[in-house]
C-alpha positions in Angstrom: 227.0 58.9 24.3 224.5 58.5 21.4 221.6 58.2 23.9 222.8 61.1 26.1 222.7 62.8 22.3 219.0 61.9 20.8 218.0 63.2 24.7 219.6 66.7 24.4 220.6 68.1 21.0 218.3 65.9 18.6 215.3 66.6 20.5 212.4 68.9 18.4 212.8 71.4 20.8 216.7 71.5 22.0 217.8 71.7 18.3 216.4 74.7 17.0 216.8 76.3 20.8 220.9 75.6 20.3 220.9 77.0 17.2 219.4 79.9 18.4 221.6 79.8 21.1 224.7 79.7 18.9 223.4 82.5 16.5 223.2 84.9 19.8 226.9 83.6 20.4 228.1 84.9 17.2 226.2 88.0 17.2 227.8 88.8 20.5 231.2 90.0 19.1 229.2 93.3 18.8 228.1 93.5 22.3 230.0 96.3 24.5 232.5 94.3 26.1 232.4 90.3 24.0 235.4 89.2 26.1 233.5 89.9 29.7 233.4 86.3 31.7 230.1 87.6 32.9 228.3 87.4 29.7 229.9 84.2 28.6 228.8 82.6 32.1 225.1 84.0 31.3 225.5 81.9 27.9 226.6 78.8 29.4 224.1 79.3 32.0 221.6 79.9 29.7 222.4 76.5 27.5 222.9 74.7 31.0 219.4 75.2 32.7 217.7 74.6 29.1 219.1 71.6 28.5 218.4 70.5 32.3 215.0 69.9 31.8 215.3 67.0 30.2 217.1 65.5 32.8 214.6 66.6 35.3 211.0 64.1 36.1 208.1 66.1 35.5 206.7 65.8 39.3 210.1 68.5 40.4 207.6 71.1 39.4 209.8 73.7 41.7 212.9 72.6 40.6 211.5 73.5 36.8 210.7 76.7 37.7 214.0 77.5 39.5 216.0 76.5 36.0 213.3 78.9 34.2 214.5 81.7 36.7 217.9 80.7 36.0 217.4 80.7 32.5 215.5 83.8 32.5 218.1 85.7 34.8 220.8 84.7 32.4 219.1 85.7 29.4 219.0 89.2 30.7 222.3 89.1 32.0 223.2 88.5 28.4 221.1 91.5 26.6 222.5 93.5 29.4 225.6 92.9 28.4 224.9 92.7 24.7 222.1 95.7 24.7 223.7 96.5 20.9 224.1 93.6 19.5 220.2 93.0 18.4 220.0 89.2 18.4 220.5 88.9 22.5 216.8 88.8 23.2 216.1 85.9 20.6 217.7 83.6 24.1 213.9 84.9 25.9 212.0 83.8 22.6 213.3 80.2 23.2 212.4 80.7 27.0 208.8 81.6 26.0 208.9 79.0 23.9 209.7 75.9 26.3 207.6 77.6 29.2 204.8 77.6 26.5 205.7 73.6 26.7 205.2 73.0 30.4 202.6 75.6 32.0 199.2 76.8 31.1 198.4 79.2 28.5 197.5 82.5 31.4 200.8 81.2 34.0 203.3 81.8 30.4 201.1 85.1 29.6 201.8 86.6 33.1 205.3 85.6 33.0 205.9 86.7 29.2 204.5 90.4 30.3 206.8 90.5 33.4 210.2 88.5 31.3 209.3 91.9 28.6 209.2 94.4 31.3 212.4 93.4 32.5 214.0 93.6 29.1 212.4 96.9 28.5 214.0 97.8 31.7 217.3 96.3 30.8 217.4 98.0 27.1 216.7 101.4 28.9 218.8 101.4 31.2 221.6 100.2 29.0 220.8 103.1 27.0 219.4 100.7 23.9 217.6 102.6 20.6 214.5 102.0 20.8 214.2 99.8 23.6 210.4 100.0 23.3 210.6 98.9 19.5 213.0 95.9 20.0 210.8 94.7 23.2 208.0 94.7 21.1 209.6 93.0 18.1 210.9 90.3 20.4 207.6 89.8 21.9 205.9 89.2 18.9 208.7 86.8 17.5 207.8 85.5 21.6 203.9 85.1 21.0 204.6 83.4 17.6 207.1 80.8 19.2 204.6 80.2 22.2 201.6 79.1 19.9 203.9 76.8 17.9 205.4 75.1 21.1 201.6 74.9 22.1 200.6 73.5 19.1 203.0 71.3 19.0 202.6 70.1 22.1 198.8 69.6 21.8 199.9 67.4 18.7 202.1 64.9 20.6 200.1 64.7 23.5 196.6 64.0 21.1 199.3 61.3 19.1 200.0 59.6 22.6 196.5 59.3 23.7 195.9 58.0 20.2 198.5 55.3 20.7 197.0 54.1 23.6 193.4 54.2 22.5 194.9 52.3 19.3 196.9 49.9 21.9 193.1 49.6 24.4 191.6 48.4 21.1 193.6 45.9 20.1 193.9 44.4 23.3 190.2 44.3 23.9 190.0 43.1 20.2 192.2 40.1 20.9 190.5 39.5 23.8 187.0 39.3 22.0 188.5 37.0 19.1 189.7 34.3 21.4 186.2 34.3 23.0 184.6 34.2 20.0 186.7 31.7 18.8 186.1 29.7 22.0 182.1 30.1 21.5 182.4 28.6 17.9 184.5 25.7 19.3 182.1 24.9 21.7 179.3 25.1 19.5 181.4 22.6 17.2 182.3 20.1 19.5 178.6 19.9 21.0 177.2 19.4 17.4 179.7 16.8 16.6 179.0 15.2 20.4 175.5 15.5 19.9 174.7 14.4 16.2 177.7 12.7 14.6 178.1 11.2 18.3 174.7 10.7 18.4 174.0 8.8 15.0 177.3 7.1 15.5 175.9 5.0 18.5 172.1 4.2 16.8 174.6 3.0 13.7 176.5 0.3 16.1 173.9 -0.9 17.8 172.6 -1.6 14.5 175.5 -3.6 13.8 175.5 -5.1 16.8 172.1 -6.5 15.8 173.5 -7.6 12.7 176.0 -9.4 14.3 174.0 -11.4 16.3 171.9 -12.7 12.8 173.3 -16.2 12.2 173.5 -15.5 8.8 175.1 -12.1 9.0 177.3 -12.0 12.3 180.6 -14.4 10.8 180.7 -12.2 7.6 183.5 -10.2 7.4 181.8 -7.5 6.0 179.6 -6.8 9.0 182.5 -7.0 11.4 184.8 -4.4 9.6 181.8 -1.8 9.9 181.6 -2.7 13.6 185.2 -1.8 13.9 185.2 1.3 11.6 182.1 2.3 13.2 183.5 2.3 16.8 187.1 3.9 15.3 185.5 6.7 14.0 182.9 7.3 17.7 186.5 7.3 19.4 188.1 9.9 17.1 185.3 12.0 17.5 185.0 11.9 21.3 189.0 12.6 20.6 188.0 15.4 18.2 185.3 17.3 20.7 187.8 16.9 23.7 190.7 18.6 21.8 188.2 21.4 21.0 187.1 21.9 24.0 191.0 21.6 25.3 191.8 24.8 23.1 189.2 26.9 24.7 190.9 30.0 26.8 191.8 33.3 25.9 195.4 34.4 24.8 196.0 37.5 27.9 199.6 37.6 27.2 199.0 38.6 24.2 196.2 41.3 24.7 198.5 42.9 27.5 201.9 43.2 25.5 199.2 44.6 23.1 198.3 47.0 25.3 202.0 47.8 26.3 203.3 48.1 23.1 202.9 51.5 22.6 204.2 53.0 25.8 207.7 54.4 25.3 208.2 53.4 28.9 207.9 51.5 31.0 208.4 48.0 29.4 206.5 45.3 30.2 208.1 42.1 31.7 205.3 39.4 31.7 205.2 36.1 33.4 201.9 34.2 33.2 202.0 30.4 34.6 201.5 28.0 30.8 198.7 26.2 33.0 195.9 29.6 33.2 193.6 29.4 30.0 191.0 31.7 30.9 187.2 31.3 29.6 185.3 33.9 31.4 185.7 37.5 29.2 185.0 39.2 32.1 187.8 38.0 34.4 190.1 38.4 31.6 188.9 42.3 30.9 189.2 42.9 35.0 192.9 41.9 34.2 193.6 44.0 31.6 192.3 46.9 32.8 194.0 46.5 36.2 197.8 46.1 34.2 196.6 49.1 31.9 196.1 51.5 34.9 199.5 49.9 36.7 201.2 50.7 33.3 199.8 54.4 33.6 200.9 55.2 37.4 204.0 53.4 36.6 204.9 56.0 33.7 203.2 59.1 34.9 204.2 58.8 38.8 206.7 56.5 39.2 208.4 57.3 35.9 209.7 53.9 36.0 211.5 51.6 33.5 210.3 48.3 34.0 206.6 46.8 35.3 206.9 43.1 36.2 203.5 41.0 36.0 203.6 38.0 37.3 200.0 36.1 37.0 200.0 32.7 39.0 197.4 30.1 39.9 197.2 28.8 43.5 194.5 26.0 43.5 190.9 28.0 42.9 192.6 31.5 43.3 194.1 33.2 40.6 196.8 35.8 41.5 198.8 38.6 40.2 201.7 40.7 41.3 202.4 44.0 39.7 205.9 45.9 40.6 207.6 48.5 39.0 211.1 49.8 39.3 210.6 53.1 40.2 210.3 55.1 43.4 207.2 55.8 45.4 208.0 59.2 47.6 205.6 59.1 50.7 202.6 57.3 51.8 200.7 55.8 49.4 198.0 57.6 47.7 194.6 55.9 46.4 193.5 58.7 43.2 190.9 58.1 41.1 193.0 55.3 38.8 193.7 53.3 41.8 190.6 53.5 43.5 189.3 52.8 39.9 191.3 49.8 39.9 190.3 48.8 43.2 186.6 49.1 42.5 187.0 46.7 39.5 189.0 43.9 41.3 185.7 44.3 44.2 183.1 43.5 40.9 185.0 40.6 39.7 184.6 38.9 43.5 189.0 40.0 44.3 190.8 41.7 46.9 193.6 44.1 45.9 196.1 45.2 48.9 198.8 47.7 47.5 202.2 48.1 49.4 205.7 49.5 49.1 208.1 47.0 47.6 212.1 46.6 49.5 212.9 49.0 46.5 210.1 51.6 47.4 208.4 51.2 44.6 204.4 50.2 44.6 203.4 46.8 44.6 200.1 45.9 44.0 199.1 42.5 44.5 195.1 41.0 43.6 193.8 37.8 43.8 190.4 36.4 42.2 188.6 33.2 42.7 188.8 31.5 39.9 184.7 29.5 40.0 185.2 27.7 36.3 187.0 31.0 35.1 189.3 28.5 34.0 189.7 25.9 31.7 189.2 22.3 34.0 192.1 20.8 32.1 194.4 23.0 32.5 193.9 22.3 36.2 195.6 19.2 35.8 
């Protein structure tokens, strides 16, 4: 119940819309006839088809428009009805409003002229006062509402992209931390290999020629720096091994990242604990192939849910992406997919996309891995 309520009545637009609404209602007790069960089924009809839009996806584009004819027809059912009580045409200003929302600026400008005429035509024939005056009046109050909703609309739509230009950023930021992280570990463990190690050795075999001196070999002295000496070679070989073990870049983390500002869908992530990535490139090629999924997912598919499942078999690193929405149709390669596609080719993969048992799209890529990966991890 509380969802079903955010989605309808607490949304920016629905709330002032049903106060509007319920303003008209009150006003209509000095319409012609307020009892008529025609004008009260043009109000429920009214708050019915306006309300409907929220439960429709944004690809029924006819379906919209037949709920703004519906919406339109019982709005001037209502100031045919009410054509003296003055506050009946405020029901098109709302209209305007959410059509302002949906189509292009010169579609609502065509459709606001011919919505105006008909109300001019209504008022007239209902033998209105100055039907001419109030059409005007109401299509100003129209205009006004329209460049709001635009606005407004141009605001949450700039906001979103925002988001996910914030989201692309800190995914490729975490992304370029862990490699840079990796370089410095590298570099550390080959200066500690290569001049600590280095000095290490000339420093025993010193000792070991010690040793062998009649006079110095059965001192204790000479024999506990042997022994600290070759203590302290191991725990370095130990040290530059561990450092070379924690090379690999943290994905999961980059792509929740990236999810974390899409409203929907949500990201279910399953990478195998044995994939430590080391090549930048590779790991960007993945992102940016879960990034576009994400995108068709929410904008096509209007799923809830993307699964990514990332697996290692032997040399070949694969991942399976699956939503939980519905594909209508054969599947269509647009510019993301064929986008997608292009990078999987640069980074030496194959991508096949398919419909899943649910009918949703499943895109599945593989990559050889050629020391993308850390060795140990191969283990």
């Amino acid at each position: 119940m509380t969802t079903l309520l955010r989605r309808t009545v607490l949304q920016p637009m629905n709330l002032p819309a049903l106060l509007t609404w319920l303003a008209v209602a009150l006003s209509l007790r000095y319409a012609q006839n307020p009892t008529s069960p025609v004008l009260w089924l043009a109000m429920l009809g009214f708050a019915a088809a306006f309300l409907a839009h929220d439960f429709l996806p944004d690809r029924r584009v006819y379906a919209r428009a037949v709920l703004f004819a519906l919406e339109a027809a019982s709005a001037l059912t209502v100031c045919w009805f009410a054509s003296r009580g003055g506050a009946s045409p405020a029901l098109l200003v709302v209209m305007v409003a959410h059509m302002s929302m949906v189509y292009p600026r010169g579609v609502v400008i065509v459709l606001s002229v011919a919505i105006n005429l008909a109300l001019y035509l209504v008022l007239v024939h209902a033998h209105s006062p100055a039907p001419l005056v109030i059409t005007l009046i109401f299509a100003g109050f129209q205009s006004f509402a329209a460049l709001i909703a635009r606005y407004a609309r141009s605001a949450e739509q700039t906001r979103d992209q925002l988001a996910l230009v914030n989201a692309d950023l800190l995914a490729t930021r975490a992304l370029l931390a862990d490699s840079a992280r990796d370089a410095e570990r590298l570099r550390m463990a080959r200066e500690l290999h290569d001049v600590a190690g280095h000095k290490l050795t000339a420093m025993m075999l010193n000792l070991r020629l010690l040793a062998a001196e009649p006079d110095l070999g059965q001192r204790r002295e000479v024999q506990l720096a042997q022994q600290l000496a070759s203590e302290l070679l191991g725990d370095i070989r130990g040290v530059v091994q561990a450092l070379r073990d924690a090379r690999g870049l943290d994905l999961a983390t980059a792509l929740r990242a990236l999810a974390a500002p899409m409203p929907k869908p949500t990201l279910d992530l399953s990478i195998d604990a044995d994939i430590h990535l080391t090549d930048p490139a590779l790991a960007e090629t993945l992102l940016r192939v879960v990034q576009e999924a994400l995108t068709n997912s929410a904008r096509h598919a209007e799923a809830d849910r993307v699964s990514v499942d990332i697996r290692r078999d032997g040399a070949t690193l694969r991942i399976l992406i699956e939503d939980d929405g519905r594909v209508r149709g054969a599947l269509h390669e647009g510019n993301g997919l064929a986008g997608m596609r292009e990078r999987v080719a640069a980074a030496g993969g194959i991508m096949a996309l398919s419909h899943s048992p649910r009918g949703a799209m499943r895109i599945e890529a593989s990559f050889p891995l050629n020391g993308a990966i850390h060795p140990v991890a191969q283990a």
